[in-house]
Each structure stands twice: as C-alpha cells, then as structure tokens.
N, C-alpha and C positions, 0 to 999 in steps of 0.2 A: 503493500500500500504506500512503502515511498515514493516521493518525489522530487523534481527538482524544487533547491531552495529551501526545502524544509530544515527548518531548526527543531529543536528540544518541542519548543510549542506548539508547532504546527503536527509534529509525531502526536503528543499528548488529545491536539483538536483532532485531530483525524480518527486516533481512535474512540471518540469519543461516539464521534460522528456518523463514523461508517463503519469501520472493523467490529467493533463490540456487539453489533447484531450478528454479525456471521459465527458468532461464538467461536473464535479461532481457539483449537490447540496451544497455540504458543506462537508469540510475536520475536522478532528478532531485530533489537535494536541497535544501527550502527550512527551514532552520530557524534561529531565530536568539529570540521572543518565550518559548516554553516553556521552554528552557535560561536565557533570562533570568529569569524568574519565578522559579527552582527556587535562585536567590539571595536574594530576599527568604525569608529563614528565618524571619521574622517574622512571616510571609503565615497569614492563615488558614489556609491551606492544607498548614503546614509544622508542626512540633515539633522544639524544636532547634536550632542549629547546621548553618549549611551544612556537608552530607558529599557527600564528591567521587563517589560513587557514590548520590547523590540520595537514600539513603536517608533523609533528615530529612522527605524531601516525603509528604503521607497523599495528597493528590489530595482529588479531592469529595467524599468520606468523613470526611474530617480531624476536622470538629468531633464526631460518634457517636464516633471513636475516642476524641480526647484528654477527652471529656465521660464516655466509659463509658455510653453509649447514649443513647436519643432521649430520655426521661424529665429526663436530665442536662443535655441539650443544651436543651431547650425551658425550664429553669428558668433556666440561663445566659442564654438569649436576651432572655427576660424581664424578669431583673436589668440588662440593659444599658439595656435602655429607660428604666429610670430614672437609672442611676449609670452616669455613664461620663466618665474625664476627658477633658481635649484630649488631642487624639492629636498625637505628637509627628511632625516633619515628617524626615526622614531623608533629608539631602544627601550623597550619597558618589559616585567615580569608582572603588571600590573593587568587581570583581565576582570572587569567585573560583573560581567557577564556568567561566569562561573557558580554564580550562587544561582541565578535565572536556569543555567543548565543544571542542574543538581534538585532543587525543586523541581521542575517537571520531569525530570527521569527519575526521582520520587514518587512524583502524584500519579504519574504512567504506570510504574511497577505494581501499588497499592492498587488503582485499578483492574488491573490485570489478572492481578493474585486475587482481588475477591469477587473476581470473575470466573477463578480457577483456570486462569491460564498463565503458561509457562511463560517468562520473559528470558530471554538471551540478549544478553549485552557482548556488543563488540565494540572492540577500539578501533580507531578510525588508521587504516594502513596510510604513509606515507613514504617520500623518499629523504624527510629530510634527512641532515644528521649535521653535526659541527663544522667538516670542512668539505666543503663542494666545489666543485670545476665551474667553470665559466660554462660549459655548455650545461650541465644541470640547474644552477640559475637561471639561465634562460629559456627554461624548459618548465618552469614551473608559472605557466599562464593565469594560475587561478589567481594566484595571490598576488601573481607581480600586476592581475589587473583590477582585482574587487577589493583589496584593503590598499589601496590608492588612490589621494584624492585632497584637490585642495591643498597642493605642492607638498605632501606628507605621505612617508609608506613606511611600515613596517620595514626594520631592517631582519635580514633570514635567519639572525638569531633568535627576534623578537615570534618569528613563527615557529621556529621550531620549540622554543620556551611554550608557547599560546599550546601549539598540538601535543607538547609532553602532557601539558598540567591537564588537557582536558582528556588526553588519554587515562591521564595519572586517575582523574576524578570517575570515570567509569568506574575504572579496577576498584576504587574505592568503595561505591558504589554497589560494586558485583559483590564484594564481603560482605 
C-alpha cells in the first residue's frame, strides 16, 4: 500500500484508511528517507519551518505554490540562471522530525497489534557511508535535489548522520 512520498504519517493515514478493512496478516514497514527529507525545511520542496505535522512540506508542487503559479515560477527559474550565490553547506546532527517519526510508527504499531496484525519494520537501505568518490556523490539525485533549496543543502555527512539516526530509531523501535 506504499507510495511515493509517503512519510511516517501518510503510512499511519493510509492504514487507517484503506488497509485496516482488508484485515491484513501483517504490514511491513520500511521508512526512514521521506521522514528524513520533511527536515530539511529549507528543501525546495518545503516553506517554513519544520512543523511536526509536516505541514511546512508542499511536495512536487512547492515551487507553482510558493511562486503563485507557472508564469512566476519560470521567471524565478530564469533569474537563477544568472544570479545565484554559493549555496551555503548545512552541517547539523540536529533532526527534529525524529520524534514526529517515532510517534507515528508508534501509533501505527499499537494499531496494528490491536488489530492482531503483525508489523515488520525495516531500515531504510542506503549507499551512504563516511568517505565516497566523486562519482557516488553524484549519483545520489535524491538528496543532492529535495533537501536543496534556498542557497542551502545538506552536506553528505549531514545525511548520512539524518539516515543512521532514523535507521538507529526503527531498530529502537523494533525492541
């Protein structure tokens, strides 16, 4: 029943929504990158302030909204082309989105279980690790394009810290 995009909340709405009538056996839940993104509030993708109910996040739509349509957005895109400073590099072990993930993979478990169904937690596979080649940085599209934004990204320490911890928090989780 996943989908693109979905975070922690959108698992928890879903089942809420549509899986829980089909009395599934057992749900298997892998998330851990979309809940990390919906931290970079900086992200293109975002307006705002991380809020604990992801409202800050626009999704793939973000720049039409915060532009006030295509007109707006394709004069922005255009002005970047020429003027645009360094983007500044944003090193932090700070995610606080982490509690917003940890609550709903709570309130999802608790449902499930007294639904009598099984949950499986999975950690979220990646490639990162501490020191990477020029070509594997380059290769990693997600991040180098959705936690970007607003002359600020994540530097690849700062996601691979983001995807331990939220890895770390399943496992936690799973005990």
């Amino acid at each position: 029943g996943g989908k693109q995009w979905y975070t922690s909340q959108h698992i928890l709405t879903n089942y809420i929504q549509n899986l829980k009538s089909l009395n599934p056996d057992a749900i298997i839940i892998m998330e851990n990158i979309n809940d990390l993104l919906q931290n970079a509030d900086f992200s293109k993708l975002s307006k705002g302030e991380f809020r604990e109910d992801y409202g800050h996040f626009l999704g793939p739509f973000s720049n039409i909204i915060k532009y006030n349509g295509f007109t707006a957005l394709t004069t922005q895109a255009f002005k970047k082309l020429w003027y645009q400073d360094a983007p500044q590099i944003i090193e932090t072990d700070y995610f606080p989105g982490l509690n917003s993930f940890e609550k709903n993979l709570k309130a999802q478990i608790e449902l499930a279980q007294a639904d009598q169904t099984l949950v499986i937690l999975m950690t979220q596979p990646n490639i990162y690790k501490k020191d990477m080649s020029k070509e594997e940085l380059q290769a990693l599209t997600m991040l180098n394009y959705e936690a970007v934004g607003n002359g600020k990204y994540w530097s690849y320490s700062t996601v691979y810290t983001g995807i331990n911890l939220y890895n770390n928090k399943i496992k936690q989780i799973a005990k």
